[in-house]
C-alpha positions in Angstrom: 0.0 0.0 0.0 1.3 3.4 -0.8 0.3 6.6 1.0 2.1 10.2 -0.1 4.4 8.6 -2.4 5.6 5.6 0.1 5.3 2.1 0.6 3.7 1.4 3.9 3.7 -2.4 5.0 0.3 -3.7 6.8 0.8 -4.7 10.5 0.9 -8.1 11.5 -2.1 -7.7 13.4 -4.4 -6.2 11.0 -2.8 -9.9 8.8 -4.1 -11.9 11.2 -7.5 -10.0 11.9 -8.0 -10.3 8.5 -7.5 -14.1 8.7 -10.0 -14.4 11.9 -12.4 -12.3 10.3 -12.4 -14.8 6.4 -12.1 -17.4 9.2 -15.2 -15.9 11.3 -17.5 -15.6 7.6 -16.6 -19.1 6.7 -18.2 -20.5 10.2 -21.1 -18.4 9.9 -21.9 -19.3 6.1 -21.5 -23.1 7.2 -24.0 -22.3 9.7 -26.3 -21.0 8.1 -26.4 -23.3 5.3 -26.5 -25.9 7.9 -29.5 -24.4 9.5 -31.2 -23.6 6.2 -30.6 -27.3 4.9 -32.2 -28.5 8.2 -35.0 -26.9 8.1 -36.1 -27.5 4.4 -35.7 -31.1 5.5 -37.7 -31.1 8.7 -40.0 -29.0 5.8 -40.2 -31.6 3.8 -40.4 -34.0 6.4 -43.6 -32.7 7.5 -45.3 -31.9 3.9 -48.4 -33.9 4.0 -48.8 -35.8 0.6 -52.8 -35.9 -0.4 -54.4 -39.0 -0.4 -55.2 -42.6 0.5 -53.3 -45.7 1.4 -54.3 -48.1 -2.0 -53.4 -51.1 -3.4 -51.8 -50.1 -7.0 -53.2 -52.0 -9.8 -50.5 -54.5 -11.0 -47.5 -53.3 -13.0 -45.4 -55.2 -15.5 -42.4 -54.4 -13.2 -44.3 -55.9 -10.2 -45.3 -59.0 -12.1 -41.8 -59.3 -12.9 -40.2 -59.4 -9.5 -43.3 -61.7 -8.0 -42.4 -64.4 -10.7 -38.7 -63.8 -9.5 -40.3 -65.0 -6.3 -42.1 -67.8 -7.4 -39.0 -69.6 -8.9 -37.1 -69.3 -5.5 -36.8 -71.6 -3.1 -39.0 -70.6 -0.3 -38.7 -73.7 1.4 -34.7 -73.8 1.5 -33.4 -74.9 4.8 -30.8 -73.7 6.7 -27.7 -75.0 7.4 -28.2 -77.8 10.2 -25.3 -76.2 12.5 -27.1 -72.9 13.2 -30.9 -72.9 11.6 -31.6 -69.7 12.8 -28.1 -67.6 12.7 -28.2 -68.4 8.5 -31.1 -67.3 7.5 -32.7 -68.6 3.9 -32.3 -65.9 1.1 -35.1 -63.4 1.7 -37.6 -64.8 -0.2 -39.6 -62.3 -0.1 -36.9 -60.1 -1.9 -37.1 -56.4 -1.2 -40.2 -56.5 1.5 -38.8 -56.8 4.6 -36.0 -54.6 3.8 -38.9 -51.6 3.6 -36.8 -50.8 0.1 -38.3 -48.3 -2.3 -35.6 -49.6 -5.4 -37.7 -50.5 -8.2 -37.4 -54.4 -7.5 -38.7 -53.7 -4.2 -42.6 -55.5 -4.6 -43.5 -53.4 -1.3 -42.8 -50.1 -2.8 -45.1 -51.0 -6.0 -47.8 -52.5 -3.4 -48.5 -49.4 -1.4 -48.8 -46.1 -1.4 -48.6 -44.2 1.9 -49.8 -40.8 3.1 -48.3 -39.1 5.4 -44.6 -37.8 6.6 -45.2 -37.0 9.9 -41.3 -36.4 11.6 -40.0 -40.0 12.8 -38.3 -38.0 15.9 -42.0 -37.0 16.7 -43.8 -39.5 16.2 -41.4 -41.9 18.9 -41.7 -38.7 21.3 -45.0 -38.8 21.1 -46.4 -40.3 24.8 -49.7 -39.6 25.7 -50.6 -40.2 29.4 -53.2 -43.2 28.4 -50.0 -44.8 26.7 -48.1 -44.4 30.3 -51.0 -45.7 32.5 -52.7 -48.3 30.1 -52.8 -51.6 30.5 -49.7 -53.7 29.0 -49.9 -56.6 26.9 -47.1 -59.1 27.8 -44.1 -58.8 26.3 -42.5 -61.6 23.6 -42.1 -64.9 25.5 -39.2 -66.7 24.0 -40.8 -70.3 25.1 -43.9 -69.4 22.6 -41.4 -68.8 19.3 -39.6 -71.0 17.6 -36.7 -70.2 14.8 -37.6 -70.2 11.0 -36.0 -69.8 7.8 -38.0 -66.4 7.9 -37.2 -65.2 11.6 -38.8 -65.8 15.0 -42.5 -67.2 14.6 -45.3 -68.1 17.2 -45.9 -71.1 18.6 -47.7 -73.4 21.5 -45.7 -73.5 24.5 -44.8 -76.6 25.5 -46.4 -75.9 29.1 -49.8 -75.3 27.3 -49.9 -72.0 26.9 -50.9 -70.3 23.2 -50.6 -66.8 21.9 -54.4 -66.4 21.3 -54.3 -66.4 25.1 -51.1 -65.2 26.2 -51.3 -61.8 24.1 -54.5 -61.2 24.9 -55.6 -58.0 26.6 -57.3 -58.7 30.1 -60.9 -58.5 30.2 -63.1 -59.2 32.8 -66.8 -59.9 31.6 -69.9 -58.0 33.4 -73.4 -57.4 32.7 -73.2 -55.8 29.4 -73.2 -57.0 26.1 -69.6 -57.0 24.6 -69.1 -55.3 21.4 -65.3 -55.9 20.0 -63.9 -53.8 17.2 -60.7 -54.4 14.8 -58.7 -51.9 13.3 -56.4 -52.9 10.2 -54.6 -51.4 7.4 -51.7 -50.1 9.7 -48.1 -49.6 9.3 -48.5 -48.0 6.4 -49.3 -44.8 7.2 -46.7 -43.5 10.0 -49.0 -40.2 11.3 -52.4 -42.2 11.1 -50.8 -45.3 12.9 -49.4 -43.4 15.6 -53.3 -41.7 16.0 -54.7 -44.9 16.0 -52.7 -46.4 18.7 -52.9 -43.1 20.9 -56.7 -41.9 20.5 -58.1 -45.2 20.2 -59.2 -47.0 23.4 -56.8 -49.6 24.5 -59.7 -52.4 24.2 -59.6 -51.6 20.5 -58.0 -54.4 18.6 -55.5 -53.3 16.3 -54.1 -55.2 13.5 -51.2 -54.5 11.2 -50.3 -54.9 7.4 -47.4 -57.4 6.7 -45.2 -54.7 4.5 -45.3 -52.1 7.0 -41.9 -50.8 7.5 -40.5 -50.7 11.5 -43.1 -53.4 12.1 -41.2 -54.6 15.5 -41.5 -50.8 16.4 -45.4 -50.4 16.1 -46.1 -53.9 17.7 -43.8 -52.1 20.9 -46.0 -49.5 20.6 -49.2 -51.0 20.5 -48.6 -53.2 23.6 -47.4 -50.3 25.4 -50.4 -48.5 24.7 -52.6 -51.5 26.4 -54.1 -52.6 22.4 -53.6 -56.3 21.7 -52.8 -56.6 17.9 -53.0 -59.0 15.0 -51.1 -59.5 11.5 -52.8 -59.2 8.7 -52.5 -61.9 6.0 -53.1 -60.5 2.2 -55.8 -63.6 0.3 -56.7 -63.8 -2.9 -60.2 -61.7 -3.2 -60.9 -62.8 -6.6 -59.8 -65.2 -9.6 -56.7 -64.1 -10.8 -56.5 -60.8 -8.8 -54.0 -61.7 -6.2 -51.2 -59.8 -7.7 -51.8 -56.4 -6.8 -51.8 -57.4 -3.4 -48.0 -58.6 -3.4 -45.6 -61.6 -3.8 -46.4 -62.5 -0.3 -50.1 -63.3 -1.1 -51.7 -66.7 -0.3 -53.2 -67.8 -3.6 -55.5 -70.7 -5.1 -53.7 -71.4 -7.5 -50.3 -71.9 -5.0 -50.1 -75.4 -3.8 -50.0 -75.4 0.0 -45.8 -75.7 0.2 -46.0 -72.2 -1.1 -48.6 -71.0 0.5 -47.5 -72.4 4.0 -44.0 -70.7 3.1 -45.1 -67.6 2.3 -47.6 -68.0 5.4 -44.1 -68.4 7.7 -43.0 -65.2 6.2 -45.8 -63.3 7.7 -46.0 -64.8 10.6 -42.2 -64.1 11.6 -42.8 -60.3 10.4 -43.6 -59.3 14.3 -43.7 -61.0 17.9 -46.4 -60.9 20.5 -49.7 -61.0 18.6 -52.3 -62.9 19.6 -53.6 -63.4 16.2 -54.1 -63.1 12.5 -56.4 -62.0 9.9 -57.5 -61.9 6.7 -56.9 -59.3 4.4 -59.9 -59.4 1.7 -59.2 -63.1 0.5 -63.3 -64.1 -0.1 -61.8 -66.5 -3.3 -59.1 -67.9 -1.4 -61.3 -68.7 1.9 -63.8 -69.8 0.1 -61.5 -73.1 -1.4 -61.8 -75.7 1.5 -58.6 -77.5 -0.3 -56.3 -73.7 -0.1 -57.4 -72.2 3.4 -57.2 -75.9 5.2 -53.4 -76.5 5.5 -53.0 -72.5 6.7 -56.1 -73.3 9.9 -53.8 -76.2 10.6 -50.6 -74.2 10.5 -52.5 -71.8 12.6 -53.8 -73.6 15.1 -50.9 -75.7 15.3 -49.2 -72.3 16.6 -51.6 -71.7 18.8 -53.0 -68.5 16.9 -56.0 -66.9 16.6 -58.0 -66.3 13.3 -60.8 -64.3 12.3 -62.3 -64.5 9.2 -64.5 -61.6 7.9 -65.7 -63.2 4.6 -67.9 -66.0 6.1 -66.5 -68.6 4.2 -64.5 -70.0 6.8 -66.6 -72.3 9.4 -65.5 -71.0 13.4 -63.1 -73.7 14.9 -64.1 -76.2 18.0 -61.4 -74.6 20.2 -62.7 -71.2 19.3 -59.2 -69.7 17.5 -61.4 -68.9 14.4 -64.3 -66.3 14.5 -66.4 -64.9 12.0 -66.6 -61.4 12.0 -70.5 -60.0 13.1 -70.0 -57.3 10.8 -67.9 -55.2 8.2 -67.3 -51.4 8.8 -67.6 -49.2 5.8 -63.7 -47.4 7.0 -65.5 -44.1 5.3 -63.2 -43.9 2.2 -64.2 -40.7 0.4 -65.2 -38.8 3.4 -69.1 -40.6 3.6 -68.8 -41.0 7.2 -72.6 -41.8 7.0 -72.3 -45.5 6.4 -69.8 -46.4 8.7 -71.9 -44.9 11.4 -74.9 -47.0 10.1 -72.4 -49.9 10.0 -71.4 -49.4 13.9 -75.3 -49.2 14.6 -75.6 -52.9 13.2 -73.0 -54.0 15.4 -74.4 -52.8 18.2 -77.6 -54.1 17.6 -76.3 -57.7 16.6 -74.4 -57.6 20.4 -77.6 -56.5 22.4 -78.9 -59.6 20.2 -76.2 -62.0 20.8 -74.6 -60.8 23.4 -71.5 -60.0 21.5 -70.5 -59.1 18.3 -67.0 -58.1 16.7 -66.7 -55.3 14.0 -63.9 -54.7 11.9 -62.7 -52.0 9.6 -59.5 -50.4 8.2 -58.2 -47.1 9.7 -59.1 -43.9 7.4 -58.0 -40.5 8.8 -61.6 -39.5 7.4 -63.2 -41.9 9.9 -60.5 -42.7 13.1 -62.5 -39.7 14.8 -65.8 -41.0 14.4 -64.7 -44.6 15.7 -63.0 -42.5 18.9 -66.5 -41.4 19.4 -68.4 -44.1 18.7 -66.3 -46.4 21.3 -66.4 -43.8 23.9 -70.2 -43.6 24.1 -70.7 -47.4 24.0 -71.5 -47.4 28.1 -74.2 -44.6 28.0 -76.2 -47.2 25.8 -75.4 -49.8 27.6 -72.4 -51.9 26.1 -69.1 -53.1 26.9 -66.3 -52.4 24.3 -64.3 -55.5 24.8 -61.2 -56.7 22.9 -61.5 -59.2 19.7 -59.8 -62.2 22.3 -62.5 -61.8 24.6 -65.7 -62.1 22.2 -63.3 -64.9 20.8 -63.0 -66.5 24.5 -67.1 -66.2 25.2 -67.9 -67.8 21.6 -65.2 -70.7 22.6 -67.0 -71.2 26.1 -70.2 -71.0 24.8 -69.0 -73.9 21.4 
């Protein structure tokens, strides 16, 4: 720098001010971009995507990858020396790694709703979840290892999961009216308001592709809700694609559809039982739903059937379902209440009756409502086990 004709030399100092100060910038542009970048991902996060949680029709792509499936091996063993530490190829390729790559038959399957923050959703802990009742935890001596994971079974002391998991009820007066909730998993926002504003004697039952599946079982017990699995059935001839590889078909023989039946069933631990998802083509064929009662009840699992064509077991581990809730798709909330009136009426009939439905963010508050006001008209809301429990006693 020159000043009247000389050349003047900056101080040391100013050097190194100069060098805090480009230091001091860089920091704060780092933290600001930081900041920035967070919060258009916490923004994003919590975008709400319009919709409904649907079955996509069937794609080329997805009816590649499901005859991938079919030629594998689903019944490959394990090495003898550790069954259980070597697992069989996932057979189910892409499902139960809750991938969205495009060979990933789960991603194809479903489309979920909402993005409701994942930090918020576990912090979420409403008082009922902290004083409810809670269902008992895994029990190592009612699982046994599979090619698939850890799946249910009878104790060798007796005891079953349809009993074991239940959620305690003790009978009075009133006639009992249970009610099942299904289709969840899927949706992270809506599960999360199911297993908080719902009653705790609500059954819940969850979707086999949910993602964190071992998450929302822990979730549901804590809460005081005994849940089921759901199992995804043929509905009509030749329409069991769009509901995924793992779908128990006619036209399977029963090695497959027993294997693909294991893969369900080792999906989560600590349900009391299992149910169908639509399936009135498959039920209805004696020779395809037999050999998946057996394996059932062989387990010690419950079943309930809402298509009628599956006749209620001796031991009372299979129910009918009373009656079908219209979940209120669409916003008509008119015919799910008329639905929830049936079932009512069928319990002050019978005695008992068990509902079932799929959540819908249209209709979750009605069904908070509805349960709520079932002792001012003079019914019990019980869980699913315990209607299941009186129809065994009374078989």
């Amino acid at each position: 720098m020159r000043f009247g004709g000389r050349r003047l030399k900056l101080p040391v100092l100013s050097r190194l001010t100069q060098a805090w100060l480009f230091f001091a910038a860089l920091c704060a542009g780092l933290t600001l971009y930081t900041v920035s970048d967070d919060a258009r991902r916490r923004a994003a996060i919590a975008m709400t995507v319009e919709g409904v949680e649907r079955l996509a029709p069937p794609t080329e792509e997805r009816r590649a990858a499901a005859s991938r499936l079919d030629r594998q091996d689903f019944g490959r063993a394990a090495p003898a020396a550790d069954p259980y530490e070597v697992l069989a190829e996932d057979a189910l390729s892409g499902i139960e790694s809750g991938g969205t790559a495009a060979a990933d038959p789960a991603a194809d399957i479903i489309i979920t709703v909402d993005g409701a923050p994942a930090k918020a959703i576990a912090a979420a802990s409403s008082l009922a979840s902290l004083t409810a009742v809670r269902i008992a935890d895994p029990d190592p001596l009612l699982l046994q290892r599979t090619a698939y994971g850890r799946a249910p079974r009878a104790g060798a002391d007796g005891r079953r999961p349809a009993t074991f998991y239940a959620r305690p009820f003790t009978p009075g007066d009133e006639a009992e009216v249970a009610l099942i909730v299904g289709g969840l998993g899927l949706n992270r926002a809506l599960t999360e308001r199911a297993i908080t504003e719902l009653p705790p004697s609500v059954t819940l039952a969850f979707a086999p592709y949910a993602k964190d599946l071992d998450y929302w079982a822990r979730r549901a017990r804590e809460a005081g809700h005994e849940f089921m699995l759901e199992i995804p059935m043929e509905n009509r001839s030749g329409e069991g694609e769009a509901l995924g590889p793992a779908t128990l078909l006619t036209t399977r023989n029963a090695e497959q559809n027993l294997q693909r039946l294991d893969w369900i069933l080792s999906r989560a631990e600590g349900y009391f039982g299992v149910t169908n998802y639509l399936g009135a083509h498959f039920s209805a064929d004696r020779d395809a739903i037999a050999p998946v009662l057996d394996r059932l009840a062989a387990a010690g699992v419950a079943y309930v059937d809402d298509t009628g064509a599956v006749r209620p077991g001796k031991a009372g581990d299979v129910v009918t379902v009373s009656r079908l809730i219209d979940p209120g798709f669409g916003g008509d909330k008119g015919r799910t209440a008329r639905d929830l009136d049936s079932l009512e009426k069928i319990a002050a009939r019978a005695g008992q009756a068990v509902g079932k439905t799929y959540v819908n963010a249209d209709s979750l508050g009605a069904l908070v409502e509805w349960a709520d006001g079932l002792s001012s008209r003079g019914l019990a809301l019980a869980p699913a086990s315990a209607v299941l429990a009186m129809r065994a006693e009374e078989s």
